[in-house]
C-alpha positions in Angstrom: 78.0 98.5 123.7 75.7 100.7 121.6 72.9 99.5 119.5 71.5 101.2 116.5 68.2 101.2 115.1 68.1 102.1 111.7 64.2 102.6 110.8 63.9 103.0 107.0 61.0 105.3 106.6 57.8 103.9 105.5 55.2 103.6 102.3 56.1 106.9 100.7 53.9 108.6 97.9 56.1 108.9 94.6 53.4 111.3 93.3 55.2 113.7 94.7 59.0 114.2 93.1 60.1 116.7 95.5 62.1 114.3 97.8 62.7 116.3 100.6 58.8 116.9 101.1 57.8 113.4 99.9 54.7 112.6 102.3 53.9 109.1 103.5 51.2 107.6 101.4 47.9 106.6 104.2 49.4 103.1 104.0 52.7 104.8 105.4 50.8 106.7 108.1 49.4 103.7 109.6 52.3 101.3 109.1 54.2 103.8 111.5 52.3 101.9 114.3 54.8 98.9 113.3 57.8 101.0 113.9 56.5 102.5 117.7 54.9 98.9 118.9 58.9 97.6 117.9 60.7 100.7 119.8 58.2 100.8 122.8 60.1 98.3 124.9 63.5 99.0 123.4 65.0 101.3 126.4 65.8 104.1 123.6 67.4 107.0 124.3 67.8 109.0 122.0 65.7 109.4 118.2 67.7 110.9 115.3 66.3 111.0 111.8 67.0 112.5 108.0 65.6 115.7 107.3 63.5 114.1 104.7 59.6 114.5 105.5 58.9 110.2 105.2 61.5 109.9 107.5 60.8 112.3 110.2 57.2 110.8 110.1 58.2 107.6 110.7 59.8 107.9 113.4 58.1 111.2 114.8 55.0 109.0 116.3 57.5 106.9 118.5 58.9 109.9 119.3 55.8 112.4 120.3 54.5 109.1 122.0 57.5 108.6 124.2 58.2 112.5 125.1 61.6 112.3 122.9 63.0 115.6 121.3 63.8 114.6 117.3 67.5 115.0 116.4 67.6 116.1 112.8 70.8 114.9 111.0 71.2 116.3 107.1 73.8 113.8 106.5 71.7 111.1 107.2 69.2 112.2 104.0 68.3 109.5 101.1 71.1 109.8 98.0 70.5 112.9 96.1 69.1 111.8 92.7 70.1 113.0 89.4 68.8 116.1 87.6 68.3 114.3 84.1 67.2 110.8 85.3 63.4 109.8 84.6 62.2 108.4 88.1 59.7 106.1 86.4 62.9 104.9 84.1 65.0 102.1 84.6 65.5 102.2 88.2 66.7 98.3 88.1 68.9 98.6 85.6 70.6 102.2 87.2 71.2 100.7 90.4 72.9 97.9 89.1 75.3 100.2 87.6 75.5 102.4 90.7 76.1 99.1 93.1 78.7 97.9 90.3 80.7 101.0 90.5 80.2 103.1 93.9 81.4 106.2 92.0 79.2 105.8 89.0 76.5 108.5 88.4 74.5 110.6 85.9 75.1 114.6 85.4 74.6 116.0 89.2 73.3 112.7 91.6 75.4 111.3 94.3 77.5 108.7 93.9 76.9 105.7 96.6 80.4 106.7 97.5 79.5 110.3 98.7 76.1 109.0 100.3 78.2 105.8 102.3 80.6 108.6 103.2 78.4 111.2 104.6 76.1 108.9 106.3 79.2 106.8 108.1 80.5 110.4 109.3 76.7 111.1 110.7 76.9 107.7 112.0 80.4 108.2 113.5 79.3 111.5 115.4 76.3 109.9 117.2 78.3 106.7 117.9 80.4 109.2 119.8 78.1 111.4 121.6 76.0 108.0 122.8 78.2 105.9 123.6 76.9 102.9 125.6 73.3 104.0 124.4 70.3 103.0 122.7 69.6 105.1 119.3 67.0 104.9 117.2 67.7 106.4 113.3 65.1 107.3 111.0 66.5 106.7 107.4 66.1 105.5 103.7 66.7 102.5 101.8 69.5 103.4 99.8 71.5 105.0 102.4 70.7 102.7 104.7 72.1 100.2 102.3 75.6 101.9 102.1 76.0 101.7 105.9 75.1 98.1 105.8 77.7 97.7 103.1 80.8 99.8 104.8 80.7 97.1 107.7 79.7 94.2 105.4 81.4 94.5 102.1 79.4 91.5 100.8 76.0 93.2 100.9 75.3 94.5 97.0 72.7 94.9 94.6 71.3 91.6 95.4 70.5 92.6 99.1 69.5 95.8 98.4 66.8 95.0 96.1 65.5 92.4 98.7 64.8 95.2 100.9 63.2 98.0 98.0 59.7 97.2 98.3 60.3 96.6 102.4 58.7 99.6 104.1 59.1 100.4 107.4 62.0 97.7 107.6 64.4 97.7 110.9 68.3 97.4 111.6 69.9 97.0 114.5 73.7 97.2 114.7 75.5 96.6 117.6 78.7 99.0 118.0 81.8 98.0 120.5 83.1 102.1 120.1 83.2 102.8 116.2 83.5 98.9 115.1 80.5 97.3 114.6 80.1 93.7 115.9 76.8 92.8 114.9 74.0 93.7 111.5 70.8 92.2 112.4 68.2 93.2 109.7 64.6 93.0 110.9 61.0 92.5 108.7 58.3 93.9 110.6 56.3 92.8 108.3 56.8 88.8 108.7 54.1 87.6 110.9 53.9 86.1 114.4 50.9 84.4 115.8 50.3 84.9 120.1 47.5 81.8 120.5 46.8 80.2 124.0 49.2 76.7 124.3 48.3 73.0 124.0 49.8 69.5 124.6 50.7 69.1 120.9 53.0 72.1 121.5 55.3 70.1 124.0 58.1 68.8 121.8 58.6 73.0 120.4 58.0 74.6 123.6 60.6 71.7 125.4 63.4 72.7 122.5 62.9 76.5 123.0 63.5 75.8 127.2 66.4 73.9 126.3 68.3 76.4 124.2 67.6 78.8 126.6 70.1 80.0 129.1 68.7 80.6 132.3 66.1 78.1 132.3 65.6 75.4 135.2 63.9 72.0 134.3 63.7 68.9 136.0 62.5 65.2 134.5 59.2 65.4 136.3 57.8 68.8 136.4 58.7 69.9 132.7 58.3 66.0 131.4 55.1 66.0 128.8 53.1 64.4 130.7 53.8 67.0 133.8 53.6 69.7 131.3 50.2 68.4 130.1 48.9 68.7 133.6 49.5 72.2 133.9 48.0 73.1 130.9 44.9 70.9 131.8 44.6 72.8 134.8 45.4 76.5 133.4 43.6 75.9 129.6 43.1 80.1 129.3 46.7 81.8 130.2 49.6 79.8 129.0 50.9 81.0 125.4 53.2 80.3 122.4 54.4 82.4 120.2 54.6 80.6 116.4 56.2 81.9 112.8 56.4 79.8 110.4 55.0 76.8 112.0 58.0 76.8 114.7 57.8 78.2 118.1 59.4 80.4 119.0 58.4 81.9 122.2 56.5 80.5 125.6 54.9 81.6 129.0 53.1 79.5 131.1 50.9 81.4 133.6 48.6 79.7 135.9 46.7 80.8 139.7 45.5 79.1 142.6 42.5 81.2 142.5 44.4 84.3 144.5 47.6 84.6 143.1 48.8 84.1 139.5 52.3 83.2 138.8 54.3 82.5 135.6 56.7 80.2 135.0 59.0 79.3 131.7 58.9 82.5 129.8 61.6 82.4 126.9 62.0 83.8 123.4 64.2 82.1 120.8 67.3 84.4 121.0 67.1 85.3 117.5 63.7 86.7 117.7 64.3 88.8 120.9 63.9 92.5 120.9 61.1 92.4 118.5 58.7 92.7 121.3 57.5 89.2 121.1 58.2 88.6 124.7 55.8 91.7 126.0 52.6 90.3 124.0 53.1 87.0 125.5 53.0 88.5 128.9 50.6 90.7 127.9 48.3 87.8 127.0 48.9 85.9 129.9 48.2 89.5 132.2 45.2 89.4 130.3 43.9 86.3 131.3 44.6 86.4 134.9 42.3 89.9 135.3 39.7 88.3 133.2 39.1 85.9 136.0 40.1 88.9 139.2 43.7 87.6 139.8 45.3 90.8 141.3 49.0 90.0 142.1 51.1 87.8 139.7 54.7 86.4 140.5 57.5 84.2 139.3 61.0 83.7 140.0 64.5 84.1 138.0 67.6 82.8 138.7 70.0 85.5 139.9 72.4 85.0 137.5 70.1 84.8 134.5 70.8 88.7 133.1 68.7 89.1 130.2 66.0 87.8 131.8 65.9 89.9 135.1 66.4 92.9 132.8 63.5 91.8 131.1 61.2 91.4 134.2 62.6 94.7 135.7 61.8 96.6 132.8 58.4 95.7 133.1 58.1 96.5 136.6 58.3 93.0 138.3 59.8 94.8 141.5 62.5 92.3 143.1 62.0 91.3 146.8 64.5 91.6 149.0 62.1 90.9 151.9 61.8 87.4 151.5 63.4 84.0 151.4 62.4 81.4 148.1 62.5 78.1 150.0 60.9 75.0 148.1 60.8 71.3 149.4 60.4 68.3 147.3 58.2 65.5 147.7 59.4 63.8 145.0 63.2 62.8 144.2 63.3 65.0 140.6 66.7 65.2 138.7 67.5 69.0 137.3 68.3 70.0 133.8 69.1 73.7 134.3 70.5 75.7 131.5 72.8 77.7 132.2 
Protein backbone atom coordinates (compact mmCIF):
# COMPACT_ATOMS: atom_id res chain seq x y z
CA UNK A 1 0.00 0.00 0.00
CA UNK A 2 0.89 3.73 -0.49
CA UNK A 3 -0.30 6.53 1.63
CA UNK A 4 -0.70 10.09 0.51
CA UNK A 5 -0.51 13.17 2.36
CA UNK A 6 -2.07 15.88 0.72
CA UNK A 7 -1.00 19.09 2.88
CA UNK A 8 -3.10 22.07 1.64
CA UNK A 9 -0.84 25.02 2.02
CA UNK A 10 -1.39 27.27 4.81
CA UNK A 11 -2.89 31.04 5.78
CA UNK A 12 -1.91 32.73 2.58
CA UNK A 13 -1.84 36.68 2.13
CA UNK A 14 -4.50 37.65 -0.63
CA UNK A 15 -2.79 41.17 -0.76
CA UNK A 16 -0.77 39.79 -3.12
CA UNK A 17 -2.74 38.70 -6.63
CA UNK A 18 0.13 37.21 -8.18
CA UNK A 19 -0.70 33.50 -7.33
CA UNK A 20 2.36 31.86 -8.15
CA UNK A 21 4.30 34.20 -5.59
CA UNK A 22 1.47 34.43 -3.02
CA UNK A 23 3.48 34.46 0.41
CA UNK A 24 2.16 32.97 3.62
CA UNK A 25 0.70 35.63 5.77
CA UNK A 26 2.82 35.43 9.59
CA UNK A 27 -0.19 33.39 10.71
CA UNK A 28 0.79 31.00 7.79
CA UNK A 29 4.51 30.91 8.77
CA UNK A 30 3.84 29.68 12.15
CA UNK A 31 0.88 27.45 11.51
CA UNK A 32 3.57 25.48 9.31
CA UNK A 33 4.68 24.05 12.72
CA UNK A 34 1.17 22.07 12.68
CA UNK A 35 2.02 20.51 9.41
CA UNK A 36 5.94 19.24 10.57
CA UNK A 37 4.79 18.19 14.39
CA UNK A 38 1.89 15.88 12.08
CA UNK A 39 4.68 14.44 9.43
CA UNK A 40 7.48 14.02 12.07
CA UNK A 41 6.52 10.52 13.00
CA UNK A 42 4.93 9.65 9.79
CA UNK A 43 7.92 7.41 8.17
CA UNK A 44 7.78 9.81 4.89
CA UNK A 45 9.69 9.30 2.19
CA UNK A 46 9.50 11.35 -0.04
CA UNK A 47 7.98 15.45 -0.08
CA UNK A 48 6.54 16.67 -3.42
CA UNK A 49 4.78 19.99 -3.64
CA UNK A 50 3.11 22.71 -6.31
CA UNK A 51 5.30 25.17 -7.59
CA UNK A 52 3.20 27.80 -5.89
CA UNK A 53 5.30 29.86 -3.16
CA UNK A 54 2.38 29.06 -0.05
CA UNK A 55 2.77 25.67 -1.01
CA UNK A 56 6.36 25.08 -1.11
CA UNK A 57 6.48 26.85 2.32
CA UNK A 58 4.40 24.78 3.85
CA UNK A 59 5.80 21.96 3.45
CA UNK A 60 9.50 23.23 2.94
CA UNK A 61 10.01 23.39 7.07
CA UNK A 62 9.18 19.64 7.31
CA UNK A 63 11.26 19.11 4.69
CA UNK A 64 14.66 21.35 5.60
CA UNK A 65 13.97 19.83 9.18
CA UNK A 66 14.00 16.22 8.02
CA UNK A 67 17.04 16.54 5.42
CA UNK A 68 14.39 15.77 2.45
CA UNK A 69 15.12 17.21 -1.16
CA UNK A 70 11.55 19.07 -2.41
CA UNK A 71 10.09 17.46 -5.48
CA UNK A 72 8.50 20.27 -7.50
CA UNK A 73 5.48 19.05 -9.54
CA UNK A 74 3.76 21.99 -11.93
CA UNK A 75 0.78 19.94 -12.42
CA UNK A 76 0.08 19.84 -8.98
CA UNK A 77 -0.44 24.00 -8.98
CA UNK A 78 -3.89 25.65 -7.53
CA UNK A 79 -6.59 26.08 -10.72
CA UNK A 80 -5.49 28.90 -12.82
CA UNK A 81 -7.95 31.75 -12.29
CA UNK A 82 -9.64 33.78 -14.80
CA UNK A 83 -8.18 36.92 -16.42
CA UNK A 84 -11.56 39.05 -16.12
CA UNK A 85 -12.84 37.74 -12.71
CA UNK A 86 -12.73 40.25 -9.60
CA UNK A 87 -11.06 38.06 -6.74
CA UNK A 88 -12.91 40.02 -4.07
CA UNK A 89 -16.26 39.20 -6.36
CA UNK A 90 -18.56 36.59 -5.83
CA UNK A 91 -16.32 33.77 -5.06
CA UNK A 92 -19.47 31.66 -3.43
CA UNK A 93 -21.62 32.17 -5.96
CA UNK A 94 -18.65 31.22 -8.98
CA UNK A 95 -17.77 28.10 -7.45
CA UNK A 96 -21.11 26.95 -7.29
CA UNK A 97 -21.31 27.26 -10.82
CA UNK A 98 -17.86 25.70 -11.39
CA UNK A 99 -18.79 22.60 -8.91
CA UNK A 100 -22.21 22.46 -10.86
CA UNK A 101 -20.60 22.10 -14.21
CA UNK A 102 -16.81 20.84 -14.08
CA UNK A 103 -16.29 22.42 -17.57
CA UNK A 104 -17.82 25.75 -16.73
CA UNK A 105 -15.45 28.84 -16.70
CA UNK A 106 -14.97 32.51 -17.47
CA UNK A 107 -12.74 33.88 -20.63
CA UNK A 108 -9.14 32.08 -19.89
CA UNK A 109 -9.44 30.17 -16.14
CA UNK A 110 -9.34 26.46 -15.87
CA UNK A 111 -12.08 24.47 -15.76
CA UNK A 112 -12.24 21.96 -12.60
CA UNK A 113 -12.06 19.45 -15.34
CA UNK A 114 -8.57 20.49 -16.63
CA UNK A 115 -7.25 21.10 -12.92
CA UNK A 116 -8.90 17.22 -11.73
CA UNK A 117 -7.13 16.09 -14.88
CA UNK A 118 -3.69 17.38 -14.51
CA UNK A 119 -3.52 16.91 -10.89
CA UNK A 120 -4.73 12.92 -11.20
CA UNK A 121 -1.94 12.57 -13.96
CA UNK A 122 0.72 14.25 -11.28
CA UNK A 123 -0.83 12.02 -8.91
CA UNK A 124 -0.67 8.98 -11.15
CA UNK A 125 3.13 9.48 -11.90
CA UNK A 126 4.19 9.52 -8.16
CA UNK A 127 1.79 6.72 -7.33
CA UNK A 128 4.01 4.92 -9.78
CA UNK A 129 7.55 5.94 -8.98
CA UNK A 130 6.66 5.28 -4.92
CA UNK A 131 4.95 2.58 -4.90
CA UNK A 132 4.68 0.96 -1.40
CA UNK A 133 5.84 4.43 0.02
CA UNK A 134 5.03 7.25 2.19
CA UNK A 135 4.43 10.68 0.26
CA UNK A 136 3.83 13.76 1.48
CA UNK A 137 2.09 16.50 -1.16
CA UNK A 138 2.04 20.07 -0.73
CA UNK A 139 -1.11 21.47 -2.49
CA UNK A 140 -4.17 23.85 -2.56
CA UNK A 141 -7.72 23.74 -1.66
CA UNK A 142 -9.32 23.66 -4.85
CA UNK A 143 -7.17 21.17 -6.51
CA UNK A 144 -7.03 19.27 -3.67
CA UNK A 145 -10.72 19.15 -3.85
CA UNK A 146 -10.87 17.71 -7.42
CA UNK A 147 -8.65 14.72 -6.42
CA UNK A 148 -10.93 14.11 -3.47
CA UNK A 149 -13.75 14.14 -5.91
CA UNK A 150 -12.25 11.84 -8.87
CA UNK A 151 -12.19 8.91 -6.21
CA UNK A 152 -15.37 10.14 -4.39
CA UNK A 153 -17.84 11.41 -6.85
CA UNK A 154 -20.07 12.56 -3.93
CA UNK A 155 -17.73 15.22 -2.65
CA UNK A 156 -19.13 18.81 -4.21
CA UNK A 157 -19.57 22.29 -3.45
CA UNK A 158 -20.82 21.45 -0.03
CA UNK A 159 -17.47 19.75 1.10
CA UNK A 160 -15.42 21.98 -0.50
CA UNK A 161 -16.61 25.00 1.20
CA UNK A 162 -16.27 23.09 4.61
CA UNK A 163 -12.66 23.05 3.97
CA UNK A 164 -12.08 27.04 2.37
CA UNK A 165 -11.33 28.70 5.46
CA UNK A 166 -9.23 25.35 6.74
CA UNK A 167 -5.58 26.29 6.47
CA UNK A 168 -3.03 23.98 6.79
CA UNK A 169 -5.70 21.02 6.49
CA UNK A 170 -4.38 17.22 5.88
CA UNK A 171 -5.40 14.17 3.53
CA UNK A 172 -4.26 11.06 3.66
CA UNK A 173 -5.25 8.56 0.91
CA UNK A 174 -4.39 5.15 1.01
CA UNK A 175 -3.55 3.67 -2.65
CA UNK A 176 -3.67 -0.32 -3.42
CA UNK A 177 -1.50 0.57 -7.08
CA UNK A 178 -3.52 3.45 -8.79
CA UNK A 179 -7.06 2.66 -6.86
CA UNK A 180 -7.49 4.32 -3.95
CA UNK A 181 -8.96 2.45 -0.92
CA UNK A 182 -9.19 4.92 1.63
CA UNK A 183 -9.85 9.30 1.94
CA UNK A 184 -9.27 10.25 5.42
CA UNK A 185 -9.50 14.10 5.76
CA UNK A 186 -7.67 15.49 8.76
CA UNK A 187 -8.28 19.13 10.89
CA UNK A 188 -5.16 20.03 12.43
CA UNK A 189 -6.76 22.48 13.86
CA UNK A 190 -9.42 20.54 16.16
CA UNK A 191 -7.95 20.32 19.56
CA UNK A 192 -6.59 17.50 21.77
CA UNK A 193 -5.91 17.84 25.38
CA UNK A 194 -2.62 15.38 26.86
CA UNK A 195 -3.52 15.80 30.94
CA UNK A 196 -2.19 13.28 33.57
CA UNK A 197 -5.18 10.36 34.18
CA UNK A 198 -7.60 9.86 37.11
CA UNK A 199 -10.04 7.24 38.49
CA UNK A 200 -13.01 9.11 36.95
CA UNK A 201 -11.38 8.25 33.58
CA UNK A 202 -11.85 4.38 34.10
CA UNK A 203 -15.12 3.69 32.17
CA UNK A 204 -13.29 5.81 28.71
CA UNK A 205 -9.92 4.54 29.22
CA UNK A 206 -11.60 0.65 29.83
CA UNK A 207 -13.75 1.12 26.27
CA UNK A 208 -10.64 2.50 24.41
CA UNK A 209 -8.55 -1.00 25.74
CA UNK A 210 -11.48 -2.93 24.60
CA UNK A 211 -11.64 -1.76 21.03
CA UNK A 212 -8.24 -2.18 20.74
CA UNK A 213 -6.64 -5.09 19.02
CA UNK A 214 -3.62 -6.23 20.66
CA UNK A 215 -4.55 -5.41 24.12
CA UNK A 216 -4.35 -8.09 27.12
CA UNK A 217 -6.73 -7.52 30.16
CA UNK A 218 -7.69 -9.68 32.83
CA UNK A 219 -10.85 -9.16 35.56
CA UNK A 220 -8.41 -8.18 38.31
CA UNK A 221 -5.55 -6.19 37.12
CA UNK A 222 -7.49 -3.83 34.60
CA UNK A 223 -10.91 -4.10 36.97
CA UNK A 224 -11.52 -0.23 38.38
CA UNK A 225 -10.76 -0.89 41.41
CA UNK A 226 -7.13 -2.51 40.30
CA UNK A 227 -6.87 0.25 37.87
CA UNK A 228 -7.41 2.87 40.68
CA UNK A 229 -4.55 1.37 42.56
CA UNK A 230 -2.10 1.94 40.00
CA UNK A 231 -2.97 5.28 39.50
CA UNK A 232 -2.84 5.86 43.33
CA UNK A 233 0.47 4.62 43.33
CA UNK A 234 1.92 6.41 39.99
CA UNK A 235 -0.49 9.97 40.36
CA UNK A 236 2.43 11.95 37.98
CA UNK A 237 2.95 9.61 34.64
CA UNK A 238 -0.14 7.88 33.49
CA UNK A 239 -2.07 10.04 30.68
CA UNK A 240 -5.20 10.33 28.51
CA UNK A 241 -5.56 11.85 25.61
CA UNK A 242 -9.32 13.75 25.40
CA UNK A 243 -11.35 15.66 22.33
CA UNK A 244 -14.41 16.39 22.74
CA UNK A 245 -14.91 15.18 26.15
CA UNK A 246 -14.20 11.44 24.91
CA UNK A 247 -10.95 9.68 25.33
CA UNK A 248 -9.40 8.80 22.99
CA UNK A 249 -5.95 7.77 23.83
CA UNK A 250 -4.07 6.14 27.17
CA UNK A 251 -0.66 5.20 28.66
CA UNK A 252 -0.09 4.11 31.90
CA UNK A 253 3.55 4.50 33.00
CA UNK A 254 4.64 3.72 36.46
CA UNK A 255 8.49 2.70 38.37
CA UNK A 256 9.57 0.83 41.19
CA UNK A 257 11.90 3.64 41.96
CA UNK A 258 14.73 2.06 39.26
CA UNK A 259 13.03 1.15 36.39
CA UNK A 260 9.92 2.66 34.67
CA UNK A 261 7.67 0.63 32.57
CA UNK A 262 4.50 1.36 30.60
CA UNK A 263 1.71 -0.62 30.19
CA UNK A 264 -1.81 -0.10 28.15
CA UNK A 265 -0.79 2.45 25.51
CA UNK A 266 -3.60 2.71 22.76
CA UNK A 267 -5.03 5.28 20.46
CA UNK A 268 -8.66 5.14 19.22
CA UNK A 269 -7.94 3.81 15.56
CA UNK A 270 -9.49 6.67 13.98
CA UNK A 271 -7.30 9.21 15.61
CA UNK A 272 -4.02 7.31 14.83
CA UNK A 273 -1.25 8.84 12.77
CA UNK A 274 -1.99 12.24 14.03
CA UNK A 275 0.83 11.98 16.43
CA UNK A 276 -1.32 11.61 19.45
CA UNK A 277 0.37 8.47 20.49
CA UNK A 278 4.16 10.18 20.58
CA UNK A 279 2.89 13.17 23.11
CA UNK A 280 1.47 10.58 25.35
CA UNK A 281 4.69 8.88 25.50
CA UNK A 282 6.30 11.80 25.50
CA UNK A 283 4.47 12.93 28.67
CA UNK A 284 4.90 9.83 30.42
CA UNK A 285 9.12 9.95 29.33
CA UNK A 286 8.79 13.14 30.87
CA UNK A 287 7.74 12.19 34.12
CA UNK A 288 9.90 9.31 34.69
CA UNK A 289 13.29 11.72 34.20
CA UNK A 290 11.73 14.22 36.33
CA UNK A 291 12.05 11.91 39.18
CA UNK A 292 15.92 10.03 37.61
CA UNK A 293 14.20 6.96 36.14
CA UNK A 294 16.88 5.99 33.45
CA UNK A 295 15.55 2.80 31.66
CA UNK A 296 11.78 2.37 30.81
CA UNK A 297 10.23 -0.98 29.42
CA UNK A 298 6.99 -2.64 28.50
CA UNK A 299 5.96 -5.50 26.59
CA UNK A 300 3.84 -6.27 23.26
CA UNK A 301 2.38 -9.14 22.16
CA UNK A 302 4.17 -10.62 19.10
CA UNK A 303 1.49 -10.58 16.98
CA UNK A 304 0.20 -7.17 17.77
CA UNK A 305 1.73 -5.31 14.31
CA UNK A 306 0.81 -1.77 14.54
CA UNK A 307 1.84 -1.69 17.85
CA UNK A 308 5.49 -3.10 17.62
CA UNK A 309 5.86 -0.80 14.61
CA UNK A 310 4.95 1.82 16.85
CA UNK A 311 7.42 0.98 19.70
CA UNK A 312 10.18 0.24 17.05
CA UNK A 313 9.89 3.35 15.48
CA UNK A 314 10.64 5.01 18.56
CA UNK A 315 13.54 3.15 19.36
CA UNK A 316 12.12 0.58 21.99
CA UNK A 317 14.99 -2.00 20.79
CA UNK A 318 13.36 -5.65 21.07
CA UNK A 319 15.20 -8.26 23.23
CA UNK A 320 16.04 -11.27 22.03
CA UNK A 321 18.25 -11.98 25.06
CA UNK A 322 15.66 -12.68 27.44
CA UNK A 323 12.76 -14.88 28.38
CA UNK A 324 9.14 -12.83 29.67
CA UNK A 325 8.11 -15.36 32.40
CA UNK A 326 5.22 -14.14 34.83
CA UNK A 327 3.57 -16.26 37.67
CA UNK A 328 0.28 -15.58 39.18
CA UNK A 329 -0.63 -15.39 42.62
CA UNK A 330 -4.01 -14.88 42.00
CA UNK A 331 -6.47 -17.10 39.74
CA UNK A 332 -7.26 -13.96 37.06
CA UNK A 333 -9.46 -14.63 33.94
CA UNK A 334 -8.06 -12.95 30.53
CA UNK A 335 -9.84 -10.69 28.19
CA UNK A 336 -7.25 -10.23 25.40
CA UNK A 337 -8.12 -8.47 22.32
CA UNK A 338 -7.14 -9.75 19.63
Amino acid sequence: MTTVYFIRHAESDYGVRDAHSRPLTAKGMADRALVTNFLSDKNVDIVCSSPYVRAVDTVSDFADKYGFKLNIIDDFKERVSDSDRDLDGDFIAFMRKQWGDFNYTLSDGERLFDVQRRNIAALNGVLLQNENKTVAIGTHGTALSTIINHYDGSYGFQDFMAMVNIMPWVVRMTFDGLACVKIEKINLFEKVTIRLMTARDYDGAYELWLNTAGMGLNDIDDSREGITKYLNRNPDSCFVAEKAGKIIGVILCGHDGRRGFIYHMAVAECERAKGIGTSLLDKAVSALKSINITKVALVVKDYNECGNKFWERKGFAARSDLVYRDYSLIEVKRNDIK
